[in-house]
N, C-alpha and C positions, 0 to 999 in steps of 0.2 A: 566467474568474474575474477580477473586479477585486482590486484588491491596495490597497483602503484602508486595513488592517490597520497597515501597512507606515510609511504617513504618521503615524498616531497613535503610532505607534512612534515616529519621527523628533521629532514635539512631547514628545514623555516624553523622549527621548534630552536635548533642547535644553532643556528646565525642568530636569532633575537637572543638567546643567551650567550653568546659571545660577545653580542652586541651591549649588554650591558655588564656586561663584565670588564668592559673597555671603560666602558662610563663610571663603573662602581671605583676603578683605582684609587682616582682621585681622595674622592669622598672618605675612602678609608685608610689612605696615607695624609693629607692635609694637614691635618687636627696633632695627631703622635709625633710625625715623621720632620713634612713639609713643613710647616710653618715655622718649628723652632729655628730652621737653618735659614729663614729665608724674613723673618720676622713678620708674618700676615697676622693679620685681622680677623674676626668673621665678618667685617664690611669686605677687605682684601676678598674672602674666598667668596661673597656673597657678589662683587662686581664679576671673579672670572663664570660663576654658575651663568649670571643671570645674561653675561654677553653669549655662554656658549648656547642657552636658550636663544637667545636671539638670531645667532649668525643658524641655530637649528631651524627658527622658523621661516627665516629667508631661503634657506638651501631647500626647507622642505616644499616651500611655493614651487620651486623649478625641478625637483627631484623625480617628483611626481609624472609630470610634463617626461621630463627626460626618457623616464623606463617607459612609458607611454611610446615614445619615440622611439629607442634602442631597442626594447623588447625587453619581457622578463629578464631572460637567460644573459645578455650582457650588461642589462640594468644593475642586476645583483649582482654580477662582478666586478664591475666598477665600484659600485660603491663599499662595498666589503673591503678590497683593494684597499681604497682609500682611508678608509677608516682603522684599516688594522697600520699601514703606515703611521697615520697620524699617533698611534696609545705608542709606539714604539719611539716615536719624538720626544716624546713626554719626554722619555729617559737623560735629550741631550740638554735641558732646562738649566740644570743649575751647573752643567758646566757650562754653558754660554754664559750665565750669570757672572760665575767667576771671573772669565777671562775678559767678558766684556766692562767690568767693575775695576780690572787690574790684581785680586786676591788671588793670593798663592793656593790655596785650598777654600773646601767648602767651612771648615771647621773656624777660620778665623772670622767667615760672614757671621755665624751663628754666634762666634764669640761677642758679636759688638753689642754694646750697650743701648739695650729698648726704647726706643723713643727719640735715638740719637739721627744727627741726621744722614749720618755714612748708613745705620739702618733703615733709615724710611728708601734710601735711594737704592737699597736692595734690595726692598719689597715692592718696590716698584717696576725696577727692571724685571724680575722675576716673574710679578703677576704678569707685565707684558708676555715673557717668553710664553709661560703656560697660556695668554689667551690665545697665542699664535698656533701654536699645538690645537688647542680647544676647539679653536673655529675649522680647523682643516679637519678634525675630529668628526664637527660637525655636518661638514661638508659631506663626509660618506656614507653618517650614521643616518641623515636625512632620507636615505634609499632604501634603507629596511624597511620600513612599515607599507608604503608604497607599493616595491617588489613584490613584499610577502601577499600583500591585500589580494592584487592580480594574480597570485600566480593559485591562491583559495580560488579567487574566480573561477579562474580556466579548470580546476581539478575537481571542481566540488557545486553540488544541486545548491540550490539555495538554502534550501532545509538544513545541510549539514554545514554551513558556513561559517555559523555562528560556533559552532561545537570545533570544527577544524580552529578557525579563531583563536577558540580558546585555548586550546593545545601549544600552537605554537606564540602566544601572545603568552602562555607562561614562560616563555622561556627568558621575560623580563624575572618573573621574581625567581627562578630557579639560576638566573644569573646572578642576583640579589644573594640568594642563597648559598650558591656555593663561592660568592669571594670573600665574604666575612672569613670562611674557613679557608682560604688558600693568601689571598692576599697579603696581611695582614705577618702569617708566618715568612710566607719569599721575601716582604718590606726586611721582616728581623732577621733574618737570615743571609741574606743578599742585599741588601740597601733596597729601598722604593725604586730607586730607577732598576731593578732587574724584573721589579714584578710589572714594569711596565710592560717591557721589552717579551717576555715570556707570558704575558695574558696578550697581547697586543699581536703576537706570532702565529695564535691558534686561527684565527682569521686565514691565512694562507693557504692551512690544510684546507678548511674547508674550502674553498675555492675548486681547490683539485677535484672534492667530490661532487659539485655543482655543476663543473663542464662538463664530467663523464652522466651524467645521470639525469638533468633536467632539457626533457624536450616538450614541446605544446602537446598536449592530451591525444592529439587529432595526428599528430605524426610519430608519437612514442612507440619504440616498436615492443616496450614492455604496458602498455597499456590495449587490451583484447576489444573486441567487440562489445561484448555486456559490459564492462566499466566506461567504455566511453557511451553507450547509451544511458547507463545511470545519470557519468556527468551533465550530460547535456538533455538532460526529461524537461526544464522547464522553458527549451528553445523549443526544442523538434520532439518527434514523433521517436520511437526506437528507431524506426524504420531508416528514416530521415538522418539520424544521428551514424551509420552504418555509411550511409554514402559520400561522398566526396565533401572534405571541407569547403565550404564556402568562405568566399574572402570576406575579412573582418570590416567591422564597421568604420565609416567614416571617423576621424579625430575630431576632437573635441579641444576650442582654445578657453584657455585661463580663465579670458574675462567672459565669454558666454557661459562657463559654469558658478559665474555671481548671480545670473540674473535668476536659479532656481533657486526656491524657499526650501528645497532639500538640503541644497550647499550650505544655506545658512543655518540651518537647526543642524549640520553636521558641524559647520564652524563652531556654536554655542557648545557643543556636547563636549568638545575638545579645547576651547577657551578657558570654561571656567572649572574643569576637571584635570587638565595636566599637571597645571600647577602642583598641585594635590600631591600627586605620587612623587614628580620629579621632588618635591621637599622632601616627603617620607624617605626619598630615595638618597638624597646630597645630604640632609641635617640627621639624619638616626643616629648615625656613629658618633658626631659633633655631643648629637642629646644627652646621649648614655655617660659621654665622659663628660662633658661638662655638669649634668645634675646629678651624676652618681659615681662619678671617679673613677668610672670603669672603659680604661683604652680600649682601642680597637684592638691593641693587638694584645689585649687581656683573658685570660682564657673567659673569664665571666662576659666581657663585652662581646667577644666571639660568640657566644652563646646565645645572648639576647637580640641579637643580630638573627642569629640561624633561626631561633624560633621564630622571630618576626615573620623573615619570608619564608617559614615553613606553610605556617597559620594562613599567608597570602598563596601558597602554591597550590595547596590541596582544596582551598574553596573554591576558588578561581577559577580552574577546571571544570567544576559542575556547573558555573556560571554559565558556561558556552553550551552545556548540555539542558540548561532549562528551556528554554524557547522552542526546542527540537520536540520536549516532551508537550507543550503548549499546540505544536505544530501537527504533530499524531496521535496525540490522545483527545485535543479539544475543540483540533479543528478550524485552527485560528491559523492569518493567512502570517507569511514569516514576519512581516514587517511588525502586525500589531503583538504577536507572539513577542520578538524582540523587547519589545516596548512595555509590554508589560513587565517584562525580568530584568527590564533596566530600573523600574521604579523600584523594584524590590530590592535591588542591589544599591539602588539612591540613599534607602535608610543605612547599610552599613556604615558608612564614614562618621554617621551621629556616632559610632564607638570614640573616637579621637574627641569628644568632648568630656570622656572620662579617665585619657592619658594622665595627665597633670594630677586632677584629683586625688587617684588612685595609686599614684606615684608616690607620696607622702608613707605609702607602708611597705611597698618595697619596687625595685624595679624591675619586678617581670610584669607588674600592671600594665605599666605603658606596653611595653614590649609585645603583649597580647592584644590591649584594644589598638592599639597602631594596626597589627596586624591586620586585625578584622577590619579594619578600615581600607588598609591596602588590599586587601583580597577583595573589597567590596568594587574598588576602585577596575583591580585586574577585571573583572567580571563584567564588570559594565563597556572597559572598552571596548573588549569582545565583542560586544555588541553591536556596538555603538560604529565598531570598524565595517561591520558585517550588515549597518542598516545602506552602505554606499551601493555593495552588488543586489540588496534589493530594489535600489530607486535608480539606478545609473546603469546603462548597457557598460558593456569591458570595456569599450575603448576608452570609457571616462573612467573610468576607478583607480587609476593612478593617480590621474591629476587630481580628482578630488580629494583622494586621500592625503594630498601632497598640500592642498590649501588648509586644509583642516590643520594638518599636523604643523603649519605656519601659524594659524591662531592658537593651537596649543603651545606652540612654543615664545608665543608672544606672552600669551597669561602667565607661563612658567618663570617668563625673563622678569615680570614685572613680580612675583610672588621670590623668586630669589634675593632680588635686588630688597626687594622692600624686608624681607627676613631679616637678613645682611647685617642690613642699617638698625633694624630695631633691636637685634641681639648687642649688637656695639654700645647702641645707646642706651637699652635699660641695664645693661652691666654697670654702664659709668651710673647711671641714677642710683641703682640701688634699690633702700626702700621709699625714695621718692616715689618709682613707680610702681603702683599697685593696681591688678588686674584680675575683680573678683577673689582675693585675699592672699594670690601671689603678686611677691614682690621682685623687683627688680627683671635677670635674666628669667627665673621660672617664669614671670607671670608674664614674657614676650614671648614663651615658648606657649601660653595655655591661650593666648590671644589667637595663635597664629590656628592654633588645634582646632579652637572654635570657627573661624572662618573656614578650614578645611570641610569640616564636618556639614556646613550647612548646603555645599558649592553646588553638590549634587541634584539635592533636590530642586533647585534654581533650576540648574541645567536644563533636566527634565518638563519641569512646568514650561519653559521655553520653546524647545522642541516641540513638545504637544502642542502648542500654539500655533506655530509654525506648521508642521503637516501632523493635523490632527488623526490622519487616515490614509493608509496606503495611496501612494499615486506614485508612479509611474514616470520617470523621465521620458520625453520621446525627443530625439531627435533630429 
């Protein structure tokens, strides 16, 4: 059996970490970089998160749809394309600032006095440019999950879905992972807009190795006979799988994939679980230096960063590999397999209720139950992505996954925006506000930890409710 499966694996693995390595810029220049020159808030950086959630959950309703339409193979260059243009925009932000403000340089914005009104109206134009950046950001990045979903489908049994999944759905937190340690020095070294411009470029290459290398399973001329019977055991026969492709199934529209209870326990899974990470993901660096004075671009804050999505990359992985073990050791069919490694993986995020607490004697506390929390989170989407090719023939699995990741990006926009606003305001309170015995900004930070933490199990009970037991889309 050849093992091209494996390689397509590897390009999905390396686009989702590209992909958030696009996404990570932001978050790790804002705080140090951005803001002093541009005068933001964390309301300012909690409005641009919480619209590019937004304008992510709308592109993602249609993204879906789209690759569904175009086909894998130009679905994911499209939106790669677009999205690596978009992190290389970023870079032209604050000189459109400047020029469009009238200032000679970036250095005299940054000089102006906090609170003044020549500064509000800089932080203003600014946040506009980056949300303009943001949304067209979003626009592309909307096609990753989507893409990748189908293209597991077409390559992979259902037993192994959830384990492929897993592999390339790390390559969120090994993206996570490796910008804390790159970003951060290109900001200091080159200004923030070159580590745009140069994370934002890697996108390109890969392109190049996606046209030459990704064909349909059934026409690859590096995929043999015995791997494409693999792939496809839980359609046809070997026998059956050997002989001529058949043409694909009828499409599937937007609004008929409302009317299954599968779509909506996928919607819930993805609703009240995004949010989750995309915070762990925008506010970490934000955390670190604000409750422990440690910058992103500190070698200490680098650190606690790298272990965070260390702790999420290496559990994460087995995440995808439990259900498999459920699936051939117990007998269980893949959906409830899944299901059950999603509960398990539900109790992680309870770590993020002991962030705060634990944070009081030093801050690799946080840094470690964060983690476990985010690795609980990686683990479950894995799954959670991979319960769509159990309930949904291929030609839906795009567009479902493209609604779904619309409701997660709606939960995310509202878990942004509302962070945002609370971090803004319990700074100005102070110890007016107290939250289980932190005050002010900590105790908005151990507020937000505690809702993180419970989201999962929600989710879960939800789902179960919804399709208690294997079933089947037909149709």
């Amino acid at each position: 059996m050849t093992n091209w499966r494996w390689w397509i694996t590897a390009l999905l693995f390396i686009a989702t970490t590209v992909n958030y390595m696009d996404r990570q810029v932001l978050s790790l220049t804002w705080k140090d970089f951005i803001a002093p020159e541009f005068h933001w808030t964390d309301n300012d950086y909690g409005t641009i998160t919480s619209i590019f959630s937004i304008a992510y959950a709308v592109c993602m309703l249609f993204a879906g749809k789209f690759v569904d339409w175009a086909g894998t193979k130009k679905g994911y260059l499209w939106s790669i394309g677009i999205w690596s243009t978009a992190a290389c925009l970023h870079a032209g932000c604050g000189w459109a600032a400047m020029h469009l403000l009238g200032y000679e340089n970036v250095a005299a914005m940054a000089a102006l006095e906090k609170g003044s009104a020549a500064a509000l109206a800089v932080a203003s134009v600014s946040v506009w440019l980056f949300l303009a950046a943001r949304c067209l950001l979003a626009l592309g990045e909307a096609g990753n999950f989507p893409a990748a979903i189908k293209t597991t489908a077409e390559y992979f049994p259902k037993k192994d879905r959830a384990f492929a999944t897993s592999i390339f759905n790390a390559g969120a937190s090994v993206g996570a992972l490796i910008a804390p340690a790159t970003i951060p020095p290109l900001a200091l070294k080159y200004g923030w807009e070159a580590a745009f411009i140069i994370i934002g470029a890697i996108g390109f290459l890969w392109m190049a190795f996606w046209v030459f290398s990704y064909e349909k399973p059934e026409k690859s001329r590096r995929v043999n006979e015995a791997e494409l019977a693999y792939i496809r055991q839980d359609e046809l026969s070997a026998e059956e799988a050997l002989s001529e492709f058949k043409p694909s199934e009828k499409s599937v529209s937007i609004w008929k994939c409302f009317t299954f209870k599968q779509t909506w326990a996928f919607i819930t899974g993805k609703a009240l679980t995004d949010g989750v990470w995309w915070f762990f993901l925008f506010w970490a660096p934000a955390y670190f230096s604000d409750q422990f004075g440690y910058k992103s671009s500190s070698g200490m804050g680098m650190a606690l960063i790298i272990v965070l999505y260390a702790i999420v990359t290496v559990i994460s992985i087995f995440g995808g590999y439990l259900p498999k073990l459920f699936v051939d050791r117990k007998g269980m069919n893949p959906y409830s397999g899944r299901m059950l490694a999603m509960l398990i993986f539900a109790f992680f995020p309870l770590f993020a209720l002991f962030a705060q607490p634990m944070g009081v004697h030093s801050a690799w506390w946080p840094a470690v139950f964060i983690g476990l929390a985010g690795a609980g989170h990686q683990a479950w989407s894995a799954n959670l992505f991979s319960t769509i090719g159990d309930m949904f023939p291929k030609s839906a699995i795009a567009t479902v996954t493209g609604i779904g990741g619309m409701a997660g990006g709606i939960g995310s926009a509202l878990v942004q925006k509302a962070a945002g606003w609370l971090f803004t305001r319990t700074e100005a309170l102070g110890p007016a506000f107290n939250f289980l015995g932190f005050e002010g900004k900590q105790g908005g930070y151990f507020l937000v930890f505690c809702c993180c933490g419970v989201a999962y199990l929600l989710a879960w009970i939800i789902m179960k409710s919804l399709v208690p037991e294997y079933r089947q889309v037909r149709i």
